[in-house]
Each structure stands twice: as structure tokens, then as C-alpha cells.
C-alpha positions in Angstrom: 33.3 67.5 -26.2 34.5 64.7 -23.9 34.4 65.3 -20.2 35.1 63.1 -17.4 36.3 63.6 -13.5 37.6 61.2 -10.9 38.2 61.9 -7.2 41.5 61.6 -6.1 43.0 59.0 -3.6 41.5 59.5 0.0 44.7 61.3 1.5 44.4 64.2 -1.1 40.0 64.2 -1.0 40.1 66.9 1.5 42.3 69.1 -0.7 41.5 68.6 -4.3 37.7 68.2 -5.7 38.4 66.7 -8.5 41.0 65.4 -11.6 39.7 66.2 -14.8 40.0 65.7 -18.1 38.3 66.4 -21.6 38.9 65.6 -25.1 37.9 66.1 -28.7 36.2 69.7 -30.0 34.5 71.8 -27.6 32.2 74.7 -28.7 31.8 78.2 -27.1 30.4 77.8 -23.5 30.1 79.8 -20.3 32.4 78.6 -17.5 31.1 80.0 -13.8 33.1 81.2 -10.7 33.2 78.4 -8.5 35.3 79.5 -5.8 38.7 77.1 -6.8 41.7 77.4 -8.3 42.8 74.7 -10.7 46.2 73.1 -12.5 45.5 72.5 -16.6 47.4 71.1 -18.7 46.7 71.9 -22.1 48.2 72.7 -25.4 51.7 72.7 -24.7 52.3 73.7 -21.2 50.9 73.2 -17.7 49.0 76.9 -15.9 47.5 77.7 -12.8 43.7 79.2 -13.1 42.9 81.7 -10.4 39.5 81.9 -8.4 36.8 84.0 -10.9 34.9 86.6 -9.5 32.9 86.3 -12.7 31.9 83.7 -15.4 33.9 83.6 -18.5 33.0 82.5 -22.2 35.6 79.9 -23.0 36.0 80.3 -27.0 36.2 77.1 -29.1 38.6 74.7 -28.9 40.2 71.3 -30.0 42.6 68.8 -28.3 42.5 67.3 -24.5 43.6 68.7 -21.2 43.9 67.3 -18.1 43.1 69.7 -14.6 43.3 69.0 -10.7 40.2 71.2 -9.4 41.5 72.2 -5.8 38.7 72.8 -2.9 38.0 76.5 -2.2 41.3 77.4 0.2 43.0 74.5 -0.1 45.2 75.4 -3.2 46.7 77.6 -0.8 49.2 74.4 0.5 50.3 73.8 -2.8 50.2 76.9 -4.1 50.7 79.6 -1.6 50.9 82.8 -3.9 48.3 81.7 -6.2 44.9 82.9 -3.8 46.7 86.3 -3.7 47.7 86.9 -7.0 46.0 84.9 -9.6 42.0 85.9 -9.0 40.7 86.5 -12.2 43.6 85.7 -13.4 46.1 82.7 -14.7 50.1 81.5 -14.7 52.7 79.6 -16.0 52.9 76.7 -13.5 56.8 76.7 -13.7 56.9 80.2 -12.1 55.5 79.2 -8.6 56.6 75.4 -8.9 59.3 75.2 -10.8 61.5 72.0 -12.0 58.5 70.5 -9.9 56.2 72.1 -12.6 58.7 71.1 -15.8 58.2 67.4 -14.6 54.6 67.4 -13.9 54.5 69.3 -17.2 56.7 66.8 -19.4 54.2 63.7 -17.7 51.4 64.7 -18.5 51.4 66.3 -21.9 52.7 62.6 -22.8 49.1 61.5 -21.8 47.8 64.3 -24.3 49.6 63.3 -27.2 47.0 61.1 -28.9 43.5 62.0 -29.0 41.2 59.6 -26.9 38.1 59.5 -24.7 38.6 61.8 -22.2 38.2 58.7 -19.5 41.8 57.2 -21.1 43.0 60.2 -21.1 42.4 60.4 -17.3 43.1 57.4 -16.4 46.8 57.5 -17.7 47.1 60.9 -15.9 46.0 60.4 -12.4 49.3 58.5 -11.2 50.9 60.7 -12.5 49.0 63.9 -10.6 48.8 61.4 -7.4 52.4 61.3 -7.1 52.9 65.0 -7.8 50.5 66.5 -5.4 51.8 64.2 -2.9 55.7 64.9 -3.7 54.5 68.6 -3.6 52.4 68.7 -0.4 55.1 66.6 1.7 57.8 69.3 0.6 56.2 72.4 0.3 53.1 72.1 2.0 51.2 75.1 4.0 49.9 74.5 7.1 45.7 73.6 6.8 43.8 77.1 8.0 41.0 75.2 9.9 39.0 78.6 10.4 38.9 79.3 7.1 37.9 75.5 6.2 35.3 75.7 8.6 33.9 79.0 7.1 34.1 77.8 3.5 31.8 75.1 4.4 29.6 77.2 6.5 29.2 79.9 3.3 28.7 77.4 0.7 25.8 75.8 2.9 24.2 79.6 2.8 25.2 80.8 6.2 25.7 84.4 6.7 29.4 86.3 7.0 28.3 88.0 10.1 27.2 84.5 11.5 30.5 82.6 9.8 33.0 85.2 11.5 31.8 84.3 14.9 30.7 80.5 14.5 35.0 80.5 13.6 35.9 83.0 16.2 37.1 85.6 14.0 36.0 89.5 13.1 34.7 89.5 9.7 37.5 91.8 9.1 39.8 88.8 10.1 37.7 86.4 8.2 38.4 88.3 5.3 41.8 88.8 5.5 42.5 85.1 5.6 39.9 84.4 2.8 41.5 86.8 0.7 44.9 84.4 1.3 43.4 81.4 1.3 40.7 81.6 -1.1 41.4 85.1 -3.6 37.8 86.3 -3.1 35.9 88.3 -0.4 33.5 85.9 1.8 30.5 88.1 1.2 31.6 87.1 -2.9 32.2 83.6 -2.2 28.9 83.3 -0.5 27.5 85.0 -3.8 29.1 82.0 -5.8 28.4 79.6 -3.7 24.8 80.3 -3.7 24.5 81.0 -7.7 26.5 76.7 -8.1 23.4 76.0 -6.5 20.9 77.6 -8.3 23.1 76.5 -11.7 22.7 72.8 -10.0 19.3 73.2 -9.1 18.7 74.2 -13.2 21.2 71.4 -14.5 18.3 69.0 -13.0 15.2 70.5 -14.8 13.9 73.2 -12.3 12.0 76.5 -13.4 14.6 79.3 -12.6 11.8 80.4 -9.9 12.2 77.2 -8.0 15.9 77.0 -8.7 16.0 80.7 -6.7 13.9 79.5 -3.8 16.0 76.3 -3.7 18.8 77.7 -3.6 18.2 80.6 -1.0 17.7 83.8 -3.2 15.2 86.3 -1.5 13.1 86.5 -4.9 13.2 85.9 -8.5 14.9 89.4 -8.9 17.5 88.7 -6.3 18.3 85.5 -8.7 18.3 88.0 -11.7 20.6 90.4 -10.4 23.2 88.0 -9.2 23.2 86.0 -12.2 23.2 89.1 -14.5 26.5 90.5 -12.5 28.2 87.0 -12.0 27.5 84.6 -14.4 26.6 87.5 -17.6 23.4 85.8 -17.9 19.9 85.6 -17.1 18.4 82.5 -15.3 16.7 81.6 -18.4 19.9 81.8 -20.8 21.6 79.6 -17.9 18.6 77.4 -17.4 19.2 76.5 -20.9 22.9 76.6 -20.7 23.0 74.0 -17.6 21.1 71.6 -19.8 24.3 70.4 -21.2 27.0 68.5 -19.3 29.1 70.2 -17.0 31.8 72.1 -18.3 35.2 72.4 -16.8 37.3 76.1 -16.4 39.9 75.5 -19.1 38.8 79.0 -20.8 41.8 81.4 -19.0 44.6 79.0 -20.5 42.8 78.0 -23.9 
């Protein structure tokens, strides 16, 4: 499998992650939670991939796609509903954008027609994604939640929720009301996730999974066990191997 990413123009960086792309066969392969929400294009229509609680197996596939990986609660300005009803879960894009959507849609499965590297592939799309997200964002777009930006970053750099809620002047039962809307997930999960990307990260570089769960802020080797047993269906061995291979993006809910 093909797979390449680019970051999108400076004005959308703080919003979207990524645009990405792959193309030719792709195997079986476990796809982690990673705390976004992403737009794929693939096949014959254009979804939206809610935030996973838990990792996936993406079956076997052929063809290209083409994604926009959104930062954890920031999907929320383009796509309001989509934090609250799409974890674990995926839509038609039309339903919560619609003639926007049929347009994107129409655009970009163009780009997918023939079957190229994955870089071609994205590199014909991402004018095309520019000028949707920025279309989309200057009509429909939420307000920014700067609370829950803040705490997003503190989680994922393996701060506490207790410590979180107050370093954004919120209760933690505030916190996770407006992570539930923002986000889709719990922050007591999210901080679960965040932590087991880095451990996966830690492993994608050649560490022992012992290291990887120091590294990465586990309390022991069994702490690392448990989490990755319950949200990645794995043990750190079967994802040390697994994180040996390039990086594989969350196409599996719409495949």
C-alpha cells in the first residue's frame, strides 16, 4: 500500500492534522483510536469517520482514497454534530454537509479515478480540500472552544484530568461535557489514547515494549498490557511488530 500526508495551508494547521492519501492494495491491518475525526473519500462516495474508542482491523482492500485528519476537537467547526454522534461510528458526508458534500464529493473522486502513487493522488486533491474547508469554515464555522484546546494539549502531553480541569478553569464534570461535544470521547479515554500513540510511536522507532511503556508514561509493563489489550486488541509485542510497518491511516469504518 501507498501512503503519503501533507499538512495543509497555515490558516487551516491549527484545525486539520493532516491530508492524506493512499493508493494501490492494502492488506489486513490494525488502525488505532487516535482521538480525531476524519473526511475519506473512497470508493464511490465521500464519509465522515467518528473518534474510536477502540482500534479496528481494517479488512483488505484495493483502490485510493483521499482523507482530511482533523485535530482532536477541532472537527467540531466543520462538523458540529459529528463529536456527538459519530464516536465509534461513521456517515454519509452529504447528511451533515450537504450540496457542500456532493461537490467536495464529485472533486475529488475525479482525483481517484486512475490509479497512481498515492503522492499524485494527493497532490491533485489538496486544492481541492483547501478550498472546501475554507468555503466550509467561513460559512458554517463553530466558534474555537479554547478550554477544551487547551486541555487537549495538556492530556496528550500526559497531564492528569483532575489537574487539566483546573489548569482550564473548569470542573471535570464541565471538562467532560464539552469534550464529549468537542471531541466524542471522555477525557479520562482520550488521555488513555493519547498515551497508548505514544507508546505505538515510541515502538514504530525500535524500542522494547518495556521502554516504550516507561517512555511513554505507563506505571509498569502491566499498566501497558492492560491498556493495549482493552484499546488497541493487542499486546505490546503483537503491536511492536505491528508498528514496524508504515503508518496506516483510519480508512477501515468506510472500506
Amino acid at each position: 500500500m501507498g501512503y503519503a500526508e501533507i499538512l495543509p495551508p497555515p490558516a487551516l494547521r491549527p484545525l486539520v492534522a493532516c491530508y492524506w492519501a493512499i493508493s494501490g492494495p492494502a492488506g489486513e491491518h490494525r488502525v488505532l483510536p487516535d482521538g480525531c475525526i476524519d473526511i475519506l473519500v473512497m470508493g464511490e462516495s465521500a464519509r465522515v469517520v467518528g473518534t474510536m474508542r477502540r482500534a479496528i482491523v481494517a479488512p483488505a482492500h484495493r483502490g485510493a482514497a483521499v482523507g482530511v485528519r482533523f485535530r482532536p476537537g477541532e472537527a467540531a467547526r466543520f462538523l458540529p454534530e459529528a463529536p456527538r454522534e459519530l464516536t465509534d461510528a461513521d456517515a454519509p458526508l452529504e447528511a451533515l454537509w450537504g450540496d457542500d458534500a456532493r461537490a467536495l464529493e464529485g472533486a475529488l473522486l475525479e482525483s481517484l479515478e486512475s490509479e497512481e502513487r498515492a503522492e499524485d493522488v494527493l497532490e491533485r486533491a489538496r486544492t481541492i480540500l483547501d478550498a472546501s474547508l475554507r468555503a466550509r469554515l467561513a460559512s458554517h464555522g463553530e466558534a474555537v472552544d479554547v478550554r477544551v484546546r487547551a486541555a487537549v494539549a495538556l492530556l496528550a502531553s500526559g497531564a492528569g484530568v483532575r489537574d487539566t480541569a483546573a489548569r482550564v478553569e473548569l470542573s471535570e464534570r464541565q471538562l467532560a461535557r464539552r469534550f464529549a461535544d468537542r471531541v466524542g470521547v471522555a477525557p479520562k479515554l482520550f488521555s488513555r489514547v493519547m498515551r497508548l500513540q505514544r507508546a505505538a510511536a515510541i515502538l514504530a522507532r525500535g524500542a522494547t515494549p518495556s521502554i516504550a511503556a516507561t517512555e511513554a508514561g505507563y506505571a509498569d509493563q502491566a499498566h501497558f498490557t492492560r491498556d493495549a489489550a482493552e484499546l488497541a486488541g493487542a499486546s505490546p509485542a503483537a503491536l511492536s511488530r505491528e508498528m514496524s510497518d508504515s503508518f496506516k491511516p483510519r480508512e477501515a469504518l468506510a472500506s
